[in-house]
C-alpha positions in Angstrom: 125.3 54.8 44.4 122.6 55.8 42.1 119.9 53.7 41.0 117.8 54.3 37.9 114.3 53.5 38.1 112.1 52.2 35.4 109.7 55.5 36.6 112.4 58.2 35.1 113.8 58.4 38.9 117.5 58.2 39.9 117.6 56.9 43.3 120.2 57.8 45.7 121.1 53.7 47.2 122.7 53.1 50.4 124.2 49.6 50.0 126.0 48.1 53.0 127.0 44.0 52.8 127.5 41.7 54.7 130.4 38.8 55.1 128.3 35.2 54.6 124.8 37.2 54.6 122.0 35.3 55.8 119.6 37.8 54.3 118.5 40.9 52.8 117.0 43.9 54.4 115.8 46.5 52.4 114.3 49.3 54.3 111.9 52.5 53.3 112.3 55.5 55.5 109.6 57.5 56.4 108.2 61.0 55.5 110.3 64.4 55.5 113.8 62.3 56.4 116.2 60.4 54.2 117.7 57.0 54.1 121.0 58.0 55.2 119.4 58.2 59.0 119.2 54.5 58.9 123.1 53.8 58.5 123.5 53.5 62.2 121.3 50.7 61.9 122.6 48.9 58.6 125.7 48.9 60.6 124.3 47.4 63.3 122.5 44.6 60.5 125.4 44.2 58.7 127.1 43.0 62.2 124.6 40.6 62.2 124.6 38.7 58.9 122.5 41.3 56.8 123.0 43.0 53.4 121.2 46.3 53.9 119.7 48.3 50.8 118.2 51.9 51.4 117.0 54.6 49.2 115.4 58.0 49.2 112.4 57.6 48.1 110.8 60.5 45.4 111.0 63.8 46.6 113.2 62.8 49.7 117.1 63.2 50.2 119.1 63.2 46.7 117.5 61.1 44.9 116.1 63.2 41.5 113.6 63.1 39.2 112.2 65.0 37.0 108.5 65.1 38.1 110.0 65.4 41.5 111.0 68.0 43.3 111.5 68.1 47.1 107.8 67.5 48.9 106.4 66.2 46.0 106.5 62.7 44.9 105.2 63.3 41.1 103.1 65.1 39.4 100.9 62.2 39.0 100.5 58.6 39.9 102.9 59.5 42.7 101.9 56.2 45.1 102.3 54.1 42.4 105.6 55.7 41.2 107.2 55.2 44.6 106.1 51.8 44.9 107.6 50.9 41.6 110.8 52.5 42.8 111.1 50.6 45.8 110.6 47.2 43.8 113.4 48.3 41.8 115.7 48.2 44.7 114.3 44.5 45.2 115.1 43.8 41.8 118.3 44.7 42.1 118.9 43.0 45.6 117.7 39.6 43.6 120.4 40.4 40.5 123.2 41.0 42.9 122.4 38.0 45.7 119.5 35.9 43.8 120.1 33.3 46.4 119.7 35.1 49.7 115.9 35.4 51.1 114.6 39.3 51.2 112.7 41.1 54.1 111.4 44.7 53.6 111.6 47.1 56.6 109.4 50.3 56.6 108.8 52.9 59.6 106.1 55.4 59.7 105.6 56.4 55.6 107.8 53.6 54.8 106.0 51.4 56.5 103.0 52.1 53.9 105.3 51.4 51.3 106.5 48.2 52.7 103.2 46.8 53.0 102.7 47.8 49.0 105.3 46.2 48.4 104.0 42.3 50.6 100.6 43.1 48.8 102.5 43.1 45.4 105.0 40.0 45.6 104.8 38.9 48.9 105.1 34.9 47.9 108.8 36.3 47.0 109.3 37.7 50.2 110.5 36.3 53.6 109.0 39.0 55.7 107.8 42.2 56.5 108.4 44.5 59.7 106.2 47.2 59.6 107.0 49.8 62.1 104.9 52.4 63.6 102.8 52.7 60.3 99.6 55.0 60.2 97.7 52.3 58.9 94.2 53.3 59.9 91.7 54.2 57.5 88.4 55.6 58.4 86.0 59.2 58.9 89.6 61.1 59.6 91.2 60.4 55.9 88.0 60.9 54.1 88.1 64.2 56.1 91.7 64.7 55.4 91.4 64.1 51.3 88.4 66.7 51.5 90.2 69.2 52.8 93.0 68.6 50.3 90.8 68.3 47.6 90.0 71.9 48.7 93.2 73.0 49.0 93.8 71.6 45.4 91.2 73.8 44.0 92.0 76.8 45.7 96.1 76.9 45.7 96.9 73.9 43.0 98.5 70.6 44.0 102.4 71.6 43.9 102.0 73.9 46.8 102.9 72.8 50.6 99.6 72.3 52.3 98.6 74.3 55.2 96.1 71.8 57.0 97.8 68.9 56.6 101.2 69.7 58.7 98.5 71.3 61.5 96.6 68.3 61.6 99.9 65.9 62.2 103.1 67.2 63.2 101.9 69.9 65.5 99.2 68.1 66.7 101.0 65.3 67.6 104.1 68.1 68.8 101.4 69.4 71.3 101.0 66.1 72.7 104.5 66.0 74.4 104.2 67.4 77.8 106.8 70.1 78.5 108.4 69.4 74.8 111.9 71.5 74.7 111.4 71.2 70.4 108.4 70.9 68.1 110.3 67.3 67.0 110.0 65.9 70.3 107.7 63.4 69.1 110.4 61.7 67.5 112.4 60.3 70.4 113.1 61.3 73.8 117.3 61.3 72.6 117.7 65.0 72.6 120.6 64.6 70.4 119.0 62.6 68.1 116.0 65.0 67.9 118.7 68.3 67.5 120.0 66.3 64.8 116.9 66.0 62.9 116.0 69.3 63.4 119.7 70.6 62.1 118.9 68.7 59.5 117.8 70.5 55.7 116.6 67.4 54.5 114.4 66.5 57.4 111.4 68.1 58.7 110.1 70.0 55.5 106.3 70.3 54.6 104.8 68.2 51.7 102.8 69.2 48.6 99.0 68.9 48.7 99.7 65.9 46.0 102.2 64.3 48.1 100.0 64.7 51.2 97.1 62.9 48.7 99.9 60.1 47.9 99.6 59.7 51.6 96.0 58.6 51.7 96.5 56.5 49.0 99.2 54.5 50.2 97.2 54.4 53.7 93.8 53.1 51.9 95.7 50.7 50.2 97.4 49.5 53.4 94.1 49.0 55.2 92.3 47.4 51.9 91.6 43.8 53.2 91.2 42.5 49.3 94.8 43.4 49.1 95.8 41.2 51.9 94.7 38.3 50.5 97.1 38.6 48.2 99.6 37.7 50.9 100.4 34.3 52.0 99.0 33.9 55.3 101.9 32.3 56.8 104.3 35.6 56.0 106.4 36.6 58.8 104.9 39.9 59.7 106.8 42.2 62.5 104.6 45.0 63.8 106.3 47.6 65.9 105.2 50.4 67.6 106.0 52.7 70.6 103.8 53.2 73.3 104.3 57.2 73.8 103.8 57.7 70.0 101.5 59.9 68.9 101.6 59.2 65.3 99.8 55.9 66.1 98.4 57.4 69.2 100.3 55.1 71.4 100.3 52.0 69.4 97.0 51.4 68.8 97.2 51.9 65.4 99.5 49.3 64.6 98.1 46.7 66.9 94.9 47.4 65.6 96.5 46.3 62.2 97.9 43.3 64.0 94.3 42.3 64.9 92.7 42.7 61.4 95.6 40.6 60.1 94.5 37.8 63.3 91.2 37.7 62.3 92.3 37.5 58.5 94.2 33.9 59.9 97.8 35.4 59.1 99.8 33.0 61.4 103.0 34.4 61.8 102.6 37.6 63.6 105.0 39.5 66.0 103.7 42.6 67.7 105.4 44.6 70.0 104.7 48.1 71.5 107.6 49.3 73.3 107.4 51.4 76.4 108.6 55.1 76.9 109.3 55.0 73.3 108.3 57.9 70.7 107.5 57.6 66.6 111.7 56.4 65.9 112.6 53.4 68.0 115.5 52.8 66.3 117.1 56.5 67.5 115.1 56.1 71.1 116.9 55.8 74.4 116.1 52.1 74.3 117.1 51.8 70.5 120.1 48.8 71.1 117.3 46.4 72.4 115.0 47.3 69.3 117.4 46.8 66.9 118.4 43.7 68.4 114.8 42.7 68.5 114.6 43.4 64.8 117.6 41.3 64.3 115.8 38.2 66.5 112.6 38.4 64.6 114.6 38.5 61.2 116.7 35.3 62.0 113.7 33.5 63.1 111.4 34.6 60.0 114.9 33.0 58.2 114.1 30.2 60.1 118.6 30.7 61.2 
């Protein structure tokens, strides 16, 4: 279905229910994919006494807008344009089920969306799982947003950036011993990976702006006086894999999972999960994830 967002956007809506739904998971994929990728999962969700809402988010998939071409979330205020979008899809999951509690799932970008989204109106929220997010901010995005900023000046902001896809997905390509594709990183399931890389709406290069989205979402993410905007007994889930180089090995999100400690949240679940890449839920391993998911959620339910 397509959703119209208050931002100009039509969003292209996966909606899968469930029969006596316990709860609703909405989910936010991550960068260069589409939320179609994730219907494996809703299935598996919707088994399990979840309604499941996904979109693509601006400049991802189908969904269309008019500031927002493929690789480019808008022309400007693009963080705050997706974040809006995804709130929509919230709204809507309160018109259509205003009774049944909501948990936001986000992996990798999404997961930087997700956590805009607690910061926001997380005393509406029953919990957040906030997968193998690049959460970290530090020397290496103020040296990142330089060198955009460069790039900016010298080819304009619509253009694919050069450093950026060098500085992340080969770099963290070359960090798979013996890699058979440059999307190794994503899984050891070499179907699943020949899938993504078959795909056309998967694996593109984004804009200098979008790219500069990117740091913004991931400032925000790490900006403690957001947090406190958060009730400290939230049900957070933090996931990560342990051969990820996105997070280099986990450490990225359980580094989050410590700042959120010593911030007194109360409610944390981390897990890094061994011999698994950047997507646990199309790993080898990925029935005992999703089931783990499914645990956590029934228990941050309180079913």
């Amino acid at each position: 279905m397509t959703l119209h967002s208050a931002t100009g956007a039509d969003l292209r809506l996966y909606v899968s229910e469930a029969r006596d739904a316990r709860g609703v998971v909405q989910i936010n994929h991550g960068l260069a994919e589409h939320a179609a990728r994730y219907e494996r999962f809703a299935a598996f969700l919707g088994g399990r006494g979840y309604h499941v809402l996904a979109h693509d988010h601006r400049g991802h998939g189908f969904t269309k807008a008019a500031d927002a071409p493929r690789g480019r979330f808008a022309a400007t205020e693009g963080a705050a344009k997706v974040i809006e979008d995804a709130a929509s899809v919230l709204d809507l999951a309160t018109e259509r089920w205003p009774e049944v509690p909501q948990i936001v799932f986000g992996h990798s970008m999404g997961a930087l969306v997700a956590i805009a989204l607690l910061q926001s109106r997380g005393a509406a929220l029953a919990g957040a799982a906030i997968w193998n997010g690049p959460t970290s901010a530090g020397v290496s995005l103020y040296l990142a947003r330089t060198l955009l900023a460069w790039e900016r000046f010298r080819m304009g902001s619509d253009v694919p950036s050069i450093v950026m896809p060098r500085a992340t997905f080969y770099a963290w390509a070359n960090q798979i011993p013996n890699r058979r594709t440059d999307f190794d990183w994503l899984s050891h399931d070499e179907a699943e990976v020949d899938a993504y890389a078959a795909d056309p709406l998967c694996g593109w290069n984004g804009s200098v702006s979008l790219w500069l989205d990117l740091l913004a979402l991931t400032e925000s993410a790490a900006d403690r006086q957001r947090w406190l905007n958060v009730p400290r007994s939230m049900p957070i889930q933090l996931v990560s894999g342990a051969e990820d180089p996105v997070t280099k090995g986990g450490a990225v999100v359980e580094a989050l999972g410590k700042r959120l400690k010593q911030m007194r949240f109360s409610n944390l679940e981390t897990t890094r999960y061994g011999g698994t890449r950047h997507e646990g839920l199309n790993e080898l391993n990925r029935n005992i994830i999703m089931a783990d998911f499914a645990n956590w959620a029934d228990r941050a339910l309180g079913a």
